[in-house]
C-alpha positions as CSV (number, residue, x, y, z in Angstrom):
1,X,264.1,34.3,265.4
2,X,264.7,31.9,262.0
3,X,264.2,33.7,259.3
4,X,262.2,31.2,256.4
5,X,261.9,32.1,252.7
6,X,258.7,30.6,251.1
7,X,258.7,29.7,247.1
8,X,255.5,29.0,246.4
9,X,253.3,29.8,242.7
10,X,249.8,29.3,244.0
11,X,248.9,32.3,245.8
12,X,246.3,30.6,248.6
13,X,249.2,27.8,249.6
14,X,252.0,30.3,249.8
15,X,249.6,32.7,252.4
16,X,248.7,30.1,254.6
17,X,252.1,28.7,254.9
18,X,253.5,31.9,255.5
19,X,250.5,32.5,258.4
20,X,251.4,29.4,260.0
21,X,255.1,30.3,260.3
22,X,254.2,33.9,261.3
23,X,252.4,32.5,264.5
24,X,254.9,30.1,265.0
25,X,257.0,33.2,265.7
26,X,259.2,32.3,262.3
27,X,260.5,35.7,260.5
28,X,259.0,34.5,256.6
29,X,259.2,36.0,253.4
30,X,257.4,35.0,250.7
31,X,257.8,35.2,246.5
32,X,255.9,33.1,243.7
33,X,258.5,32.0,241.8
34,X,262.1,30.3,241.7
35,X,263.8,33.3,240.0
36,X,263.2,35.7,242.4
37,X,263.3,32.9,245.2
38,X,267.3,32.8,244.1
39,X,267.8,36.3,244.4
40,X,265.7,37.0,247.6
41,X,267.4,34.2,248.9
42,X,270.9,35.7,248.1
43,X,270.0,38.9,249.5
44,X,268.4,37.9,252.9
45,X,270.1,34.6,253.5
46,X,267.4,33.1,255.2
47,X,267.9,30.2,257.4
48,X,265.4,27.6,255.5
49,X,264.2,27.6,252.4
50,X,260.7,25.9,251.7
51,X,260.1,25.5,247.8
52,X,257.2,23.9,245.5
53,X,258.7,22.0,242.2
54,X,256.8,22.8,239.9
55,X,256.5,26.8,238.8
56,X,256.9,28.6,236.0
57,X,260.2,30.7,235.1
58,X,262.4,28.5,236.9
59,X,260.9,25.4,238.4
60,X,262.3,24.0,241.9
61,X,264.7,21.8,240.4
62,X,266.4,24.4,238.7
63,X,266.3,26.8,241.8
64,X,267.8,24.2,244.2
65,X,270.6,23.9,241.2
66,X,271.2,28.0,241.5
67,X,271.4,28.0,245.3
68,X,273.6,25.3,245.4
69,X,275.9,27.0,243.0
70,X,276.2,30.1,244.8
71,X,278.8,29.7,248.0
72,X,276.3,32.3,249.7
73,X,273.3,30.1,249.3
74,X,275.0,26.7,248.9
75,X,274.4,25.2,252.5
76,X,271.1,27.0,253.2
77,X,268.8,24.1,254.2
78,X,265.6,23.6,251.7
79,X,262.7,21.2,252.1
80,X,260.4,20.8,248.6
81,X,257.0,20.8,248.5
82,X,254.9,19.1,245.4
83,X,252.2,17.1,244.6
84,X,254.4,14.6,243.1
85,X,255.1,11.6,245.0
86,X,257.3,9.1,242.4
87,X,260.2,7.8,243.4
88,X,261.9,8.9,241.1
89,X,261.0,13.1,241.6
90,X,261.7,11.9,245.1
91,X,265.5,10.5,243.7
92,X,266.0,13.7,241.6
93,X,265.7,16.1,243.8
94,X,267.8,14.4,247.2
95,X,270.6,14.2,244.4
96,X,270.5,17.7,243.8
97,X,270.5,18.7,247.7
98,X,267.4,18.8,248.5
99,X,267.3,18.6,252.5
100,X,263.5,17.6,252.7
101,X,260.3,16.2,250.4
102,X,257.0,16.9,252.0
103,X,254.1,15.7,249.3
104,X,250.8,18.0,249.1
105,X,248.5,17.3,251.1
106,X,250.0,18.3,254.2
107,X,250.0,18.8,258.2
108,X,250.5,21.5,260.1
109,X,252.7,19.0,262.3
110,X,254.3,17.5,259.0
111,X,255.8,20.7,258.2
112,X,256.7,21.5,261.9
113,X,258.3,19.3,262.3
114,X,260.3,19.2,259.0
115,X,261.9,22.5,260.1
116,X,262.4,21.8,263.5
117,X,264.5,18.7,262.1
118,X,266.4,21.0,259.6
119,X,266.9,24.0,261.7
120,X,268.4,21.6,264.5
121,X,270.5,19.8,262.0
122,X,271.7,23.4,261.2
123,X,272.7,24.5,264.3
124,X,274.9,21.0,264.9
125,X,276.8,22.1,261.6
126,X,277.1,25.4,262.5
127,X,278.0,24.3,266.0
128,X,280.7,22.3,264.7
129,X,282.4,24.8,262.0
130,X,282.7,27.3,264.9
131,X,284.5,24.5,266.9
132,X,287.0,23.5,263.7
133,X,287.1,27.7,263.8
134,X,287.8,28.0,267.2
135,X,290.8,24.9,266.9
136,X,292.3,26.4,263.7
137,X,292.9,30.0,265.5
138,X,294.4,28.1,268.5
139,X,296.6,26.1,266.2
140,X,298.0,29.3,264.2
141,X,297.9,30.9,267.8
142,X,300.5,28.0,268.9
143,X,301.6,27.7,265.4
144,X,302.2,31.0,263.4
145,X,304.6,33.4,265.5
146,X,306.9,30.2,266.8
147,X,307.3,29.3,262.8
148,X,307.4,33.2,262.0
149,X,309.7,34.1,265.0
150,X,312.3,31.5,264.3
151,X,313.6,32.2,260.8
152,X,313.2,36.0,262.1
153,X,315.1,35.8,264.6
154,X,318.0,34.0,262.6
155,X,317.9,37.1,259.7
156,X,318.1,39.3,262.2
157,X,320.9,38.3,264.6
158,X,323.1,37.7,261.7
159,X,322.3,41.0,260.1
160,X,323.3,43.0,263.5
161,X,326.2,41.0,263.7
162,X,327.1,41.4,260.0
163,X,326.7,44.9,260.4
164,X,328.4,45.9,263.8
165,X,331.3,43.1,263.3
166,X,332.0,43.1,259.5
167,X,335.5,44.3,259.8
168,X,336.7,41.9,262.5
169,X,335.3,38.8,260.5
170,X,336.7,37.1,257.9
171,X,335.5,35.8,254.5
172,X,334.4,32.3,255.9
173,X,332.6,33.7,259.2
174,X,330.7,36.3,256.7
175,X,330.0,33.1,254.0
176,X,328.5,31.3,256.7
177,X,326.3,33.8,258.4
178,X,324.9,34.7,254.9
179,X,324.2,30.9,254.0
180,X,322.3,31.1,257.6
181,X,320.4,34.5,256.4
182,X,319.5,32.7,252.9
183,X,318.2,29.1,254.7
184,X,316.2,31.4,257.4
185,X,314.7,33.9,254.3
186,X,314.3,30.7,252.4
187,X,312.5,28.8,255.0
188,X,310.3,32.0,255.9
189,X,309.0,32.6,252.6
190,X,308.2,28.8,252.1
191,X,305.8,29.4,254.9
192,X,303.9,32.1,253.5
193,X,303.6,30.7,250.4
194,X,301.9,27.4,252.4
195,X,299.6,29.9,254.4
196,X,298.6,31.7,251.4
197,X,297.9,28.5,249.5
198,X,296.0,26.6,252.2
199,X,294.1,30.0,252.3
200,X,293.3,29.5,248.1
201,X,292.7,26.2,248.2
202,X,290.0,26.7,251.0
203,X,288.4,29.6,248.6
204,X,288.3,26.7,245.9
205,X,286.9,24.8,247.7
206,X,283.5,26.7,248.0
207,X,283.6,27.8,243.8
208,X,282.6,24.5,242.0
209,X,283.2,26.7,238.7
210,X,286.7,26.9,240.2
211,X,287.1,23.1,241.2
212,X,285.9,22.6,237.4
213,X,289.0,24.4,236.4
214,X,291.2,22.3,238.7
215,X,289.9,19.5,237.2
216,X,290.2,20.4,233.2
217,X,294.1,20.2,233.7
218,X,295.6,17.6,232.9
219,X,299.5,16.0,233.3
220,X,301.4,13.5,231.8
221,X,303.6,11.4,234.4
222,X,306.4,11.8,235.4
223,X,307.0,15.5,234.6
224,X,310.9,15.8,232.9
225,X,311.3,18.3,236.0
226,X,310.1,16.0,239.1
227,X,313.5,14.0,239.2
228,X,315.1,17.2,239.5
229,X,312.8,18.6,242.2
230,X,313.3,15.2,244.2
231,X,316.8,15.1,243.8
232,X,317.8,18.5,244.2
233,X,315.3,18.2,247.7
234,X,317.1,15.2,249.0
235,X,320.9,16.4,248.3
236,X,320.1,19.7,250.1
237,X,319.7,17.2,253.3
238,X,322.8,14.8,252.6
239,X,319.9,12.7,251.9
240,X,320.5,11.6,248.2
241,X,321.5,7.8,248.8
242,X,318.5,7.4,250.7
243,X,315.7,8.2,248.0
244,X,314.5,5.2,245.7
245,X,312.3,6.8,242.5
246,X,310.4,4.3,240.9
247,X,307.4,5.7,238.2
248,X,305.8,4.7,235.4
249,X,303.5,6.7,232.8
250,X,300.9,7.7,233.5
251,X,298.1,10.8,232.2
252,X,296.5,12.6,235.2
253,X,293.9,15.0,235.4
254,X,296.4,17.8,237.8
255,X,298.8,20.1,236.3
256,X,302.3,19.7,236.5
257,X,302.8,22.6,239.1
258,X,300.2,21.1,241.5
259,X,301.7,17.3,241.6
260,X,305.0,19.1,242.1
261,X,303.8,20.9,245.0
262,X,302.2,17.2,246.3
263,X,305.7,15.8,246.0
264,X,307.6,18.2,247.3
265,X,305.4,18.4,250.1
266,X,305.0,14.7,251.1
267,X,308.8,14.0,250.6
268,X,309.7,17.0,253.1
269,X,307.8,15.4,255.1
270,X,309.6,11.7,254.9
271,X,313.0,13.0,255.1
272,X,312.3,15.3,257.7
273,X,310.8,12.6,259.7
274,X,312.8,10.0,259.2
275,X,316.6,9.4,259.9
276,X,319.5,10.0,258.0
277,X,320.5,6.5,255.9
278,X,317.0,5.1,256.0
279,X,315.6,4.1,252.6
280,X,312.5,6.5,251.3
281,X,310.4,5.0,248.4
282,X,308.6,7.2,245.6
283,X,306.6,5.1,243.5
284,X,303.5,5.0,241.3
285,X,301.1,2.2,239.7
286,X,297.5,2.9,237.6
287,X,294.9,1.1,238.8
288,X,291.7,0.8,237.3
289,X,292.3,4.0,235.5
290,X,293.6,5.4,239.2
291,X,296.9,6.9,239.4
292,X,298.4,5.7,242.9
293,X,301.5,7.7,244.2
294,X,303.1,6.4,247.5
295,X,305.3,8.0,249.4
296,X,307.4,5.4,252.4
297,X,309.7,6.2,255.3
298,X,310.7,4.2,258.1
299,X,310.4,7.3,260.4
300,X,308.8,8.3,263.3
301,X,305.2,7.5,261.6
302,X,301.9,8.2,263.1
303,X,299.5,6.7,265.3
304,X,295.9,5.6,264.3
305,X,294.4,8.6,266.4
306,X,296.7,11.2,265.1
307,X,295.8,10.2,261.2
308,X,292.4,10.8,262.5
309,X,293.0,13.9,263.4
310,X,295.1,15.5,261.2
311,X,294.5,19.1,260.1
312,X,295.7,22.3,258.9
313,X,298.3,24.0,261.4
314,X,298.8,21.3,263.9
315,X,301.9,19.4,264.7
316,X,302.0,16.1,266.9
317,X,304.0,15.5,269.7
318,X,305.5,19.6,269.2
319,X,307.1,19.7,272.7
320,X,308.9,16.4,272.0
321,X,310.4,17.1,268.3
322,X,311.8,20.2,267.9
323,X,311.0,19.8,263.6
324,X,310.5,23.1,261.6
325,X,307.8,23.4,259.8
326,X,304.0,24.6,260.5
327,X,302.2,20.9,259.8
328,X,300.7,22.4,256.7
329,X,302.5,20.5,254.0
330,X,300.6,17.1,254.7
331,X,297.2,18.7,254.6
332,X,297.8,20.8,251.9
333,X,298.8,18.0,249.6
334,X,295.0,16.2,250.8
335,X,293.5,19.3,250.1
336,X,294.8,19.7,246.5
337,X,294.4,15.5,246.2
338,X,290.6,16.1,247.4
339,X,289.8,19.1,245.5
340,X,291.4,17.4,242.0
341,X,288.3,14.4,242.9
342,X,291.1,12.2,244.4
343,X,291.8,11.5,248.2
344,X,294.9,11.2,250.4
345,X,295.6,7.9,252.4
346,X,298.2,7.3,255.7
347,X,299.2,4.1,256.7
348,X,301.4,4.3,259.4
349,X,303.4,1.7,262.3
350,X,304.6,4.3,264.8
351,X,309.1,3.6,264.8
352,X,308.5,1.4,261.9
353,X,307.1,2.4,258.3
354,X,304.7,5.3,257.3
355,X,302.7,4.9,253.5
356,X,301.5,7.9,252.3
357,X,299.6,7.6,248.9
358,X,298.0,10.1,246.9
359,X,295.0,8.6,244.7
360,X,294.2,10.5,241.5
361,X,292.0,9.9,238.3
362,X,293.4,9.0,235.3
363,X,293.0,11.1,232.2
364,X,291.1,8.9,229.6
């Protein structure tokens, strides 16, 4: 049974809408005003939410506003109700997320079939979160423990041997097993660090008073620090010929730690994805007051129907490349592009050349 909250002033229109749901078998609740419509609302979590415009205390505009601005009330479906039938009320409140505009006077089958429409169109989204659910768990099924297991297994076999054996090895045998140790530890905590991450930057993503924050701090490029980072990243693979750096100035709205964490994460990608002595590119440009980073390898690459599908946790082609990693890196630097009002783009020419750019707004 769909449970309906009804925001209605006028005491006679709220009744009979309410009735009519009631014998349409509809679980309703009904308040006179927008203020206790958004706490009702917040408490119940109804699956609709039908709401005049114009009441007193908070009027409909400025309830659809508080909903929207609550992550427990944000995608909650609402149709308006009102006398009012300019464009330009009409304009006002789709902008503001309305899902519906029914005008006074109106049908029983108007209405009907207003919810009907809504209530279907929210079980297709739900439908389809519980799907990108249900593919997520399967890809940290496949995912987690092999990532987990691998650097594990490395600190652990060392550490026995270290232990049982550490008088019948000498200092070079001991040097390297503890490099291995270090890489493995190294390697294992980079991983958490990506889940817990991805995990934040899905939380952000639901908080626009947290996105707001995001998008306060600002950077001016190139960082001193971000040769460093892609030098010191490159040379730990024997890759330091290979990397071409090419930037210009530029004021971003990202902090520095954040287009570190793009950089780093977009060029572990090329150079773990591309072979030894083939030429990586790092450059920028403004555009239009757009900052453009791109990131090209002549690697592996992707095709058009894996771009398409890329997401958290998966890894293409797994049984056929033996990589490390957890696939995270690539969708974690979209995530933070996205969630800073900028977008990630891949261009790719499977065994030829792969363009990744990162497109960020200037700072004015």
């Amino acid at each position: 049974m769909n449970k309906i909250l009804v925001i209605e002033d006028d005491i006679n229109m709220r009744q009979n809408i309410l009735d009519l749901l009631d014998n349409e078998n509809f679980k309703v609740i009904g308040v006179e005003n927008g203020r206790l419509g958004v706490r009702l609302a917040q408490e119940e979590i109804p699956d609709l939410i039908i709401c005049d415009i114009m009441m007193p205390e908070l009027d409909g505009y400025e309830t659809l506003k508080a909903l929207r601005q609550n992550p427990t009330t944000a995608i909650i479906p609402l149709i308006f109700l009102t006398a009012k039938s300019d464009k330009t009320d009409f304009r006002q409140a789709m902008e503001l997320g309305a899902d519906d505009y029914i005008i006074k006077p109106f049908t029983r089958a108007e209405l009907l079939a207003a919810i009907s429409c809504r209530l279907e169109k929210q079980v297709t989204l739900k439908q389809q979160t519980q799907k990108n659910l249900e593919d997520l768990r399967s890809s940290i099924t496949f995912s987690f423990p092999h990532e987990m297991r691998t650097p594990l297994n490395g600190i652990l076999g060392f550490s026995q041997i270290l232990m049982e054996e550490a008088e019948l090895l000498d200092s070079q045998a001991i040097r390297e097993m503890a490099e291995y140790i270090y890489d493995s530890g190294e390697r294992l905590f980079r991983l958490i660090q990506n889940f817990l991450l991805y995990a934040e930057l899905e939380i952000i993503a639901t908080d626009p008073q947290q996105i707001k924050i995001l998008q306060s701090q600002e950077t001016a490029f190139p960082p001193l620090a971000l040769a460093n980072l892609i030098a010191e990243t490159a040379k730990k693979l024997g890759r330091e010929a290979d990397v071409q750096v090419d930037f210009y100035p530029c004021n971003i709205i990202i902090s520095e730690k954040k287009i570190y964490k793009i950089t780093e994460e977009l060029l572990d990608n090329a150079l773990k994805f591309s072979p030894v002595g083939t030429p990586i590119q790092i450059i920028n440009k403004s555009i239009n007051n757009t900052f453009v980073l791109s990131f090209i390898d002549r690697g592996r690459g992707m095709s058009a129907d894996q771009i398409a599908e890329l997401g958290a946790y998966r890894q293409f082609e797994r049984k056929l490349y033996e990589q490390q990693g957890s696939g995270l890196g690539l969708i974690i630097a979209k995530r933070l592009a996205e969630l800073h009002g900028g977008k990630l783009k891949i261009q790719s020419k499977p065994q030829e050349k792969t363009i990744v750019t990162v497109i960020l707004p200037c700072s004015t």
